[in-house]
C-alpha positions as a Markdown table, in Angstrom:
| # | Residue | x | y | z |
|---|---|---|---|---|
| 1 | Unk | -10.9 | -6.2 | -21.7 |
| 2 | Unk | -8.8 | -2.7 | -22.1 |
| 3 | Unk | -5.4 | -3.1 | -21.1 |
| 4 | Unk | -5.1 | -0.1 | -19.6 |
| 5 | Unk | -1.9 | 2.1 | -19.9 |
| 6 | Unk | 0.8 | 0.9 | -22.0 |
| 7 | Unk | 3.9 | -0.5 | -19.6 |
| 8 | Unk | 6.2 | 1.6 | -18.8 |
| 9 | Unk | 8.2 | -0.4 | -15.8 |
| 10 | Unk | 8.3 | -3.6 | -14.3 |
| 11 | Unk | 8.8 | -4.1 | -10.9 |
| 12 | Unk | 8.9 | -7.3 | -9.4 |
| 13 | Unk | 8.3 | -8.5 | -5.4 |
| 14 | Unk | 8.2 | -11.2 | -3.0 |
| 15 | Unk | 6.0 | -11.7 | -0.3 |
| 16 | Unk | 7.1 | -12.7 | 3.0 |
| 17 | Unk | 6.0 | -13.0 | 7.0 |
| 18 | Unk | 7.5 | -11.6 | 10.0 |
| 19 | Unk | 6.2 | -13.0 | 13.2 |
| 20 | Unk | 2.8 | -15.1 | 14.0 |
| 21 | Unk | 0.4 | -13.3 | 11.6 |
| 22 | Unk | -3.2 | -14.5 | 11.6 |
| 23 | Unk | -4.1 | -13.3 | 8.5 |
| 24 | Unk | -4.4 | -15.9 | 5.8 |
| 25 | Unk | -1.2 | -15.9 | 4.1 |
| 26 | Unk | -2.9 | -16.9 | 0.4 |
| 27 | Unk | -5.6 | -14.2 | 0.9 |
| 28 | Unk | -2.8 | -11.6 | 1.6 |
| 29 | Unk | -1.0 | -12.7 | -1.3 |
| 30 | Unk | -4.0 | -12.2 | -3.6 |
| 31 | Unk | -5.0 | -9.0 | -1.8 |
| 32 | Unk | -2.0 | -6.9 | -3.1 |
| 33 | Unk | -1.7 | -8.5 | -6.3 |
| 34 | Unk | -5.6 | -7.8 | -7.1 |
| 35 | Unk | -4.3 | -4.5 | -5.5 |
| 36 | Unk | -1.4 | -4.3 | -8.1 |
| 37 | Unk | -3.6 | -5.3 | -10.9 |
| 38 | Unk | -6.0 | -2.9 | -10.6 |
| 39 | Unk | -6.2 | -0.2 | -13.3 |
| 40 | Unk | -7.1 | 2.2 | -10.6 |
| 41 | Unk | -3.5 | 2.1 | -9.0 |
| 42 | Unk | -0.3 | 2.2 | -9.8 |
| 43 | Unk | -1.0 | 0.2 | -12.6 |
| 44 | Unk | -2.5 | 3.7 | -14.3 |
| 45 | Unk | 1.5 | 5.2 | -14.2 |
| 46 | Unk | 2.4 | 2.2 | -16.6 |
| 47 | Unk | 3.5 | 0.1 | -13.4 |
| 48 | Unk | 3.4 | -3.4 | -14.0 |
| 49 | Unk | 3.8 | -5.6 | -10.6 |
| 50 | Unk | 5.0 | -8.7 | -11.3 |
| 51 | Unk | 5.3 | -11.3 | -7.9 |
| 52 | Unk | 8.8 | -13.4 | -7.7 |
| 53 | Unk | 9.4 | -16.3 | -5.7 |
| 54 | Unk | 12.1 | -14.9 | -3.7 |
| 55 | Unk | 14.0 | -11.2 | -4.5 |
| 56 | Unk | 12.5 | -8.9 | -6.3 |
| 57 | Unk | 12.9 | -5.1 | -6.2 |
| 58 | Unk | 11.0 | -5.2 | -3.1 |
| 59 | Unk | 9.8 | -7.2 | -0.6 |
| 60 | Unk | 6.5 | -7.3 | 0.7 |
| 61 | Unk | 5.6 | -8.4 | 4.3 |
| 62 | Unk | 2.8 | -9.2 | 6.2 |
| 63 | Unk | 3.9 | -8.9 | 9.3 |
| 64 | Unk | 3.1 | -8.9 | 13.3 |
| 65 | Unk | 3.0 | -5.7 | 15.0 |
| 66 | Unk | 5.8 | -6.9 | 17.4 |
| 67 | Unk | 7.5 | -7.5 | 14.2 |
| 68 | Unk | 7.1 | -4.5 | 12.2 |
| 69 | Unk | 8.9 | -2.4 | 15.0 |
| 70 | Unk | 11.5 | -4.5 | 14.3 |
| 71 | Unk | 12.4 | -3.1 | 10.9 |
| 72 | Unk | 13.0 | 0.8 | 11.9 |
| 73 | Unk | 12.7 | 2.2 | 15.1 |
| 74 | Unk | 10.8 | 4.6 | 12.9 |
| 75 | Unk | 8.2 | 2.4 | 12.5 |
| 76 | Unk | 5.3 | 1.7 | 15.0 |
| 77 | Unk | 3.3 | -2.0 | 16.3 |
| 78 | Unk | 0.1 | 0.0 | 15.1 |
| 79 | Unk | 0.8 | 0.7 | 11.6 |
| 80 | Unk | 2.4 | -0.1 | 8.3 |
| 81 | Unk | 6.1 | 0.9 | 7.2 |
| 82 | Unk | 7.9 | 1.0 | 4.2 |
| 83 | Unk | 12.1 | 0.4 | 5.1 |
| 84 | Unk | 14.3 | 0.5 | 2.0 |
| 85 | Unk | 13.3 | -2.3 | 0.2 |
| 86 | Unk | 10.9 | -3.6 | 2.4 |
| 87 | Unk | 7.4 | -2.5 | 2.3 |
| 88 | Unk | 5.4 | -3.5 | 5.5 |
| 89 | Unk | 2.0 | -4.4 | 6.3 |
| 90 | Unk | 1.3 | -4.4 | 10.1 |
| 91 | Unk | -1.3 | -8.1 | 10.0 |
| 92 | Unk | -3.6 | -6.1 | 12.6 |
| 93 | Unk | -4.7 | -3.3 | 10.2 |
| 94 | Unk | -4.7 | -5.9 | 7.4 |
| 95 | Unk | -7.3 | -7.8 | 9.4 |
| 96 | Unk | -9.3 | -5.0 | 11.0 |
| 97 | Unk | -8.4 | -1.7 | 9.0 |
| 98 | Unk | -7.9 | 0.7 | 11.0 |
| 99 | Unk | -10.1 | 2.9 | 13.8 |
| 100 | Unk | -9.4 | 6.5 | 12.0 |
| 101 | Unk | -10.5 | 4.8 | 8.9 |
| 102 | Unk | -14.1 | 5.7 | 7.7 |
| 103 | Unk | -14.0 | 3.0 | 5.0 |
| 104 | Unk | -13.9 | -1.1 | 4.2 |
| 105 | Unk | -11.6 | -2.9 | 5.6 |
| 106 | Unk | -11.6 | -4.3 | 1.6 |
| 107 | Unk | -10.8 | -0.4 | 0.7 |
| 108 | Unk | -8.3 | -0.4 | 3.6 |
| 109 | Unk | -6.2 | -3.2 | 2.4 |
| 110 | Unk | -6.2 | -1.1 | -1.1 |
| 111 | Unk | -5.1 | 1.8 | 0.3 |
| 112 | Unk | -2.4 | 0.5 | 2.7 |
| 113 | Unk | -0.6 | -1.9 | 0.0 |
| 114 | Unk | -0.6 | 1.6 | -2.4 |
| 115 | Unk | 0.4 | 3.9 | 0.5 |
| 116 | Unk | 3.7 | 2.3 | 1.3 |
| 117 | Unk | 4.3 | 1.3 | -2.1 |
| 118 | Unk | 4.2 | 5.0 | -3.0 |
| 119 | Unk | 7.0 | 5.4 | -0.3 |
| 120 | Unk | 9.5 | 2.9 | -2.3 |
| 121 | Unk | 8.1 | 4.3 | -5.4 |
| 122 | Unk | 9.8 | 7.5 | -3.7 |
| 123 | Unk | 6.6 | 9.5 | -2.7 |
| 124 | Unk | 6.4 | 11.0 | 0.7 |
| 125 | Unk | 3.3 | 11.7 | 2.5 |
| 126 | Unk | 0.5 | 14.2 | 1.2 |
| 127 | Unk | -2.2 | 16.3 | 3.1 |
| 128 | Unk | -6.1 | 16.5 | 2.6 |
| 129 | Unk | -6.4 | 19.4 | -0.2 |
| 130 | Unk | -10.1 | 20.8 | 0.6 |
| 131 | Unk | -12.3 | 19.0 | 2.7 |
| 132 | Unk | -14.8 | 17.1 | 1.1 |
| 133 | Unk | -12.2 | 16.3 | -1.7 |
| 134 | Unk | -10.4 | 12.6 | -2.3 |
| 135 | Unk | -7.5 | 12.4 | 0.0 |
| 136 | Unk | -4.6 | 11.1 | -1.7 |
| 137 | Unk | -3.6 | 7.9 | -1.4 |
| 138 | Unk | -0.2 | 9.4 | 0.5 |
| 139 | Unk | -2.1 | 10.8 | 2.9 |
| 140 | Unk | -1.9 | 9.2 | 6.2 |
| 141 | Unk | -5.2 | 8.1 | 6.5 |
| 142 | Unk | -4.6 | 5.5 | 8.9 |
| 143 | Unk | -4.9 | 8.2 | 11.3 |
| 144 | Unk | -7.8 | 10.2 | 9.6 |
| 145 | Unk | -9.0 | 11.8 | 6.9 |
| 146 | Unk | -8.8 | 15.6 | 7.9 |
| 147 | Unk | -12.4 | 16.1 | 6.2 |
| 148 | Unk | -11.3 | 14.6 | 3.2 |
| 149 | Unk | -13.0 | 11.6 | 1.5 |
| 150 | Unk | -11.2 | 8.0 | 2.0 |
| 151 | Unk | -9.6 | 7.3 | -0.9 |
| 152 | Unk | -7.7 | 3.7 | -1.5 |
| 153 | Unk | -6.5 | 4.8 | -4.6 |
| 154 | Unk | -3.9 | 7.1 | -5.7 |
| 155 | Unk | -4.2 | 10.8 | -7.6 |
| 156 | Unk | -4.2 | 11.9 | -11.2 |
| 157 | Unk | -1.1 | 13.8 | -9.3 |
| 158 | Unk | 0.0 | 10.8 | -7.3 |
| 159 | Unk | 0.5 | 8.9 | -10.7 |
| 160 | Unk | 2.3 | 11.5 | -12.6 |
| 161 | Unk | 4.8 | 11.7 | -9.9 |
| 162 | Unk | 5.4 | 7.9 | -9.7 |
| 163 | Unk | 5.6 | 7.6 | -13.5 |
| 164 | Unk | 2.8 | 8.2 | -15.1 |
């Protein structure tokens, strides 16, 4: 099996609940690292997730929606957050995906875990480039796609500015 790109950084993370989350905690846990793994994310900038017991360089949460309010009162109880070191997953869209999106819910749950790790890797947010292209995984596309293609997966663009 091809390696993919050679490593460039290691970052490591713990996972952790806020809240009564219904979502299995085991199938979250192997959600983002499959996530993590795959040569189609971050993993193609020379990323290298590694999952910690406790610590890490971030922490990452599955968390009720009461609860992800609770982080930043820039945050919302309808979707995901990323918080300093703390990137949030709201348990609803984990379990349901969300209504503006056209996709999976399996392609959701890709897209959100690489969305708000792009904002502690330090990206911001992106917008649809042509309709009918990819969206970028920074787009917000928990609230649509702007005629753009769901896309769980970040840019040749996306990759070079986290790293790669």
């Amino acid at each position: 099996v091809w390696p993919g790109p050679a490593v460039r950084r290691v970052v490591t993370y713990s996972i952790g609940t806020r809240g009564a989350v219904r979502s299995d905690l085991a199938a979250f846990t192997a959600s983002a690292a499959a996530t993590y793994a795959d040569p189609r994310g971050w993993r193609a900038a020379g990323i290298d997730f590694r999952q910690v017991p406790t610590g890490g360089d971030f922490t990452l949460w599955l968390a009720s929606p009461s609860e992800v309010v609770r982080f930043s009162t820039a945050c919302s109880s309808f979707y995901s957050c990323r918080v300093g070191r703390n990137v949030i997953i709201n348990d609803d869209r984990f379990a349901t995906g969300s209504p503006s999106w056209p996709g999976s819910v399996a392609d959701y749950r890709d897209m959100v875990v690489n969305h708000e790790t792009g904002h502690w890797l330090g990206l911001g947010h992106a917008s649809c480039p042509a309709a009918g292209r990819l969206a970028p995984v920074m787009m917000q596309q928990s609230k649509g796609t702007a005629g753009c293609l769901p896309n769980p997966w970040p840019t040749t663009g996306e990759l070079r500015a986290a790293g790669g």
